[in-house]
PLY file of the C-alpha trace (Angstrom):
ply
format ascii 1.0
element vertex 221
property float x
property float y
property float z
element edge 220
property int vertex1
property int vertex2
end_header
0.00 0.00 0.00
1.40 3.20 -1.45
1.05 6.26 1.31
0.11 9.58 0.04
-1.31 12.33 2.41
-1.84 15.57 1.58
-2.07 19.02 3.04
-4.51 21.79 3.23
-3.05 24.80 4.98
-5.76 26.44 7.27
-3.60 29.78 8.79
-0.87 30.07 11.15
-0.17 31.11 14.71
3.05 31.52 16.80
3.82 30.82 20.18
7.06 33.12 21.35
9.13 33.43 18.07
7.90 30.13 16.90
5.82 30.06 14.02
3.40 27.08 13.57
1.40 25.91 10.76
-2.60 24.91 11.07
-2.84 22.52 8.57
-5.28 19.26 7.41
-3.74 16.38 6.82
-5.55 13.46 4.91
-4.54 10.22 3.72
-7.20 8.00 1.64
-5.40 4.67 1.96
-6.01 4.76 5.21
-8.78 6.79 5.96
-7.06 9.06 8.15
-7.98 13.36 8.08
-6.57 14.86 10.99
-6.07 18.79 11.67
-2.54 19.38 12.96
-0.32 22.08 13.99
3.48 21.71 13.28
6.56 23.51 13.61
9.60 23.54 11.01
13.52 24.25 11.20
14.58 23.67 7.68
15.20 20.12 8.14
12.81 18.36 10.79
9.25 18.80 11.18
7.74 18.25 15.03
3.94 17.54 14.72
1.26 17.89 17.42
-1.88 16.04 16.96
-5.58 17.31 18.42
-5.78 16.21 21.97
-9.76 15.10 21.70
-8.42 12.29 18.71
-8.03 8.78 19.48
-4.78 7.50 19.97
-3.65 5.58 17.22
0.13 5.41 17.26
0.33 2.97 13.84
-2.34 5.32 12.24
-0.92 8.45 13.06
2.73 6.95 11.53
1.27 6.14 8.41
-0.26 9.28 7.73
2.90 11.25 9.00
4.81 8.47 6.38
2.28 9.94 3.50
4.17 13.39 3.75
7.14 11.80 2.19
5.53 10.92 -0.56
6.85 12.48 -3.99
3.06 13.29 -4.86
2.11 15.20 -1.08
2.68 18.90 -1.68
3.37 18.67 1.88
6.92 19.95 1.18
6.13 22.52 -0.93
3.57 24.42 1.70
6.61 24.18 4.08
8.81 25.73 1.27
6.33 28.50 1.11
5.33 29.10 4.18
8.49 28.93 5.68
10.34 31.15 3.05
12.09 33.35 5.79
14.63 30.18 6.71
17.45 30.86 4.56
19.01 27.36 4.13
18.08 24.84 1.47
14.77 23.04 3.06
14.50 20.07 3.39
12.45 17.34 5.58
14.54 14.52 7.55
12.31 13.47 10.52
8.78 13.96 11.14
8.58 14.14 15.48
5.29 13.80 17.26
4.93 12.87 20.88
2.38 10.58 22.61
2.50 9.55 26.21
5.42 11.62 26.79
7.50 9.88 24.72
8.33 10.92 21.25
8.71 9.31 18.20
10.76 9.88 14.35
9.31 8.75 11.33
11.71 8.81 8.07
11.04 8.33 4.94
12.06 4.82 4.94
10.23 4.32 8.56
8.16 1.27 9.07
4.69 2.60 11.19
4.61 -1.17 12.51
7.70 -0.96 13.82
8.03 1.92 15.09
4.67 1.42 16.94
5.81 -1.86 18.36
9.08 -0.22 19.64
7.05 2.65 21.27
4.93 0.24 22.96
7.87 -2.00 24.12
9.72 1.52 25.46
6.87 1.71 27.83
6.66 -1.25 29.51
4.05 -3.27 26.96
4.75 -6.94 26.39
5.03 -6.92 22.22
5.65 -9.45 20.19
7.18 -9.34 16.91
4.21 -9.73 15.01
1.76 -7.70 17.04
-0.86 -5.28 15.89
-1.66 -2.25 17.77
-5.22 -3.79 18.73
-3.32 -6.66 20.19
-1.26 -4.70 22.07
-3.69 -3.01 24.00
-6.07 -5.97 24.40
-2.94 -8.11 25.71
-1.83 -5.50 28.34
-5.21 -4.21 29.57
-5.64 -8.06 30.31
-1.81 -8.16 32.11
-3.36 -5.39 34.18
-6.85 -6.80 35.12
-4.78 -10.12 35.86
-2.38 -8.39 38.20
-4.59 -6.51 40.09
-6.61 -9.21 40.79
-3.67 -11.20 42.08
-2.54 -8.10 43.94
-6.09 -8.03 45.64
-6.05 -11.61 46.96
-1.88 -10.81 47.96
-3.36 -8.30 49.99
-6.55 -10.04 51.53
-4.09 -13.01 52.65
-1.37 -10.53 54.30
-3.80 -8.12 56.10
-4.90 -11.00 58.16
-1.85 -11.71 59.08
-0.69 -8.11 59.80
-3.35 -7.50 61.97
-2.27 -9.90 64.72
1.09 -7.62 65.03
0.75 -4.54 66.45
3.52 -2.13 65.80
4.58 1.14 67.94
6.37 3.37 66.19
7.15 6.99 66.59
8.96 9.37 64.84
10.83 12.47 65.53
11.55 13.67 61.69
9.66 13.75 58.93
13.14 12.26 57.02
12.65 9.12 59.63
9.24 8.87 59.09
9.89 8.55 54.97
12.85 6.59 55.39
10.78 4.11 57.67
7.70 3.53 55.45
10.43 3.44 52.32
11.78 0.46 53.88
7.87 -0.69 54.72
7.37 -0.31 50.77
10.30 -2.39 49.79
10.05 -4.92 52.40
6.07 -5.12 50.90
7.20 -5.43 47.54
9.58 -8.47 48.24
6.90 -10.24 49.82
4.56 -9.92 46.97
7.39 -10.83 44.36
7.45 -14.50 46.58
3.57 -14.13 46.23
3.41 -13.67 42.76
6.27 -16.57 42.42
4.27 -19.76 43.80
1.02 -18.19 42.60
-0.98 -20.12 40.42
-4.41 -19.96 38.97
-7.08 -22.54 39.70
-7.42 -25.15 36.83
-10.71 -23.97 36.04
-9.09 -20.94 34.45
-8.80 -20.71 30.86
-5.49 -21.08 29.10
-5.39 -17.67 28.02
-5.56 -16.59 31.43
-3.34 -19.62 32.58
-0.62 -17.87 29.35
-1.24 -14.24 30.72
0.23 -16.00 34.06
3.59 -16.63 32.49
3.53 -13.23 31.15
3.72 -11.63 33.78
5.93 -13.68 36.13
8.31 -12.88 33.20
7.38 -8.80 33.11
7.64 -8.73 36.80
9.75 -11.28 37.89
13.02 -11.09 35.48
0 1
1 2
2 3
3 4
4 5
5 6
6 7
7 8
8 9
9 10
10 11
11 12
12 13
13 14
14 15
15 16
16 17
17 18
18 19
19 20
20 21
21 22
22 23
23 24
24 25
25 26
26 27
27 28
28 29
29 30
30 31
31 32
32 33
33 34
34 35
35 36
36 37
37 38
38 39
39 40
40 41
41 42
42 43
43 44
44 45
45 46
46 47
47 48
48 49
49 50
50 51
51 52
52 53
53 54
54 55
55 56
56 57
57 58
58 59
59 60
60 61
61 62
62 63
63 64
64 65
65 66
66 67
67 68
68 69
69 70
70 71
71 72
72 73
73 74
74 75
75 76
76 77
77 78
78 79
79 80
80 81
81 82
82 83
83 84
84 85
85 86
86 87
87 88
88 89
89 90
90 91
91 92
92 93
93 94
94 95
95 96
96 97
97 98
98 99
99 100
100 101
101 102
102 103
103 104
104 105
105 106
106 107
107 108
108 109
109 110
110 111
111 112
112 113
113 114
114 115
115 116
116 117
117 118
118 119
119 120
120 121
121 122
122 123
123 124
124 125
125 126
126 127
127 128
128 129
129 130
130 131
131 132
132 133
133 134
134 135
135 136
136 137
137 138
138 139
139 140
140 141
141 142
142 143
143 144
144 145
145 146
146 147
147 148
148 149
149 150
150 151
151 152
152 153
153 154
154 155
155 156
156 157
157 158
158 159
159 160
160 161
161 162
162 163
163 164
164 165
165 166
166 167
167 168
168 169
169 170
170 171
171 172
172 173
173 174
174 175
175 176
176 177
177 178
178 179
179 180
180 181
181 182
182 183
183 184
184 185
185 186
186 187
187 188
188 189
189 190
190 191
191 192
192 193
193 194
194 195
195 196
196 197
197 198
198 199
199 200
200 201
201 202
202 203
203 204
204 205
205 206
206 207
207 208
208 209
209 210
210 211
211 212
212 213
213 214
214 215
215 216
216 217
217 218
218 219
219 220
């Protein structure tokens, strides 16, 4: 699938000495029109998408990819609009930012991969193979899993807390945090064990029984 998006420009605004571009961006292949304001330097472009949109980080490659294309007058607005930068323009990288992390597409980017990566850079379990769908489904899942683990970790241990009854006082606040520090490690060691022997009844499914391995592995190594 060949990537062409194209540009409408809709005004400008500037923030400090910045000047940023409104433009429309639309790409038929995939269906994507998004309004977007960008920034230029004579070589890279950075690229902020409307906050109300959905996230789709494989989506919003694709149509950033589409600029590239020999066809997009894409570079041709920025040659016009940005006339003032005297250096021969050009467009390397193509920056937006999502979940506080930011990502480069290139012309010779792949919007898989680079979605897969930015997934993986924030914890997700990815495979090689994964769409973003997957992704999202597989780790909301991890998380459901988790917490309910975390709920019956804590059920078992207040129990047993309750029986010990501890008497301590502090005279600085650096004490105090340096106690309950030590309280949160000591708490997250004894979960780690938890999580270690825990197992899931065998009339789980085995999707929930695989989701188990997962995230021994995520948590554990």
């Amino acid at each position: 699938m060949q990537l062409l998006t194209n540009v409408t420009f809709k005004g400008m605004s500037f923030i400090d000495e910045n000047k940023l571009l409104n433009i429309n961006a639309e790409c038929e292949a995939i269906r994507a029109n998004y309004d977007l304001k960008l920034e230029y330097d004579g070589r890279d472009v950075f690229v902020t998408f409307p906050p109300y949109s959905r996230i789709e980080v494989s989506k919003w490659c694709q149509l950033l990819l589409g600029l590239f294309h020999q066809q997009s007058n894409f570079k041709q607005l920025l040659s016009k609009e940005y006339s003032f930068l005297r250096c021969k323009k050009k467009v390397e990288c193509i920056f937006f930012e999502v979940h506080g992390t930011i990502i480069c597409v290139r012309e010779n980017s792949n919007p898989y991969e680079l979605m897969r990566h930015h997934f993986s850079e924030l914890g997700y379990v990815v495979f090689n193979t994964d769409t973003e769908c997957q992704i999202k489904t597989r780790n909301e899942n991890l998380l459901k899993l988790y917490n309910f683990i975390y709920q019956m970790y804590l059920q078992e241990n207040t129990v047993s807390d309750s029986k010990v009854k501890k008497h301590v006082f502090f005279l600085t606040i650096e004490e105090e945090q340096a106690y309950y520090m030590k309280e949160k490690q000591i708490n997250n060691k004894r979960f780690e064990e938890y999580l270690q022997n825990f197992e899931l009844d065998s009339e789980s499914s085995e999707e929930s029984k695989g989701l188990l391995i997962l995230l021994k592995k995520k948590l554990l190594h």
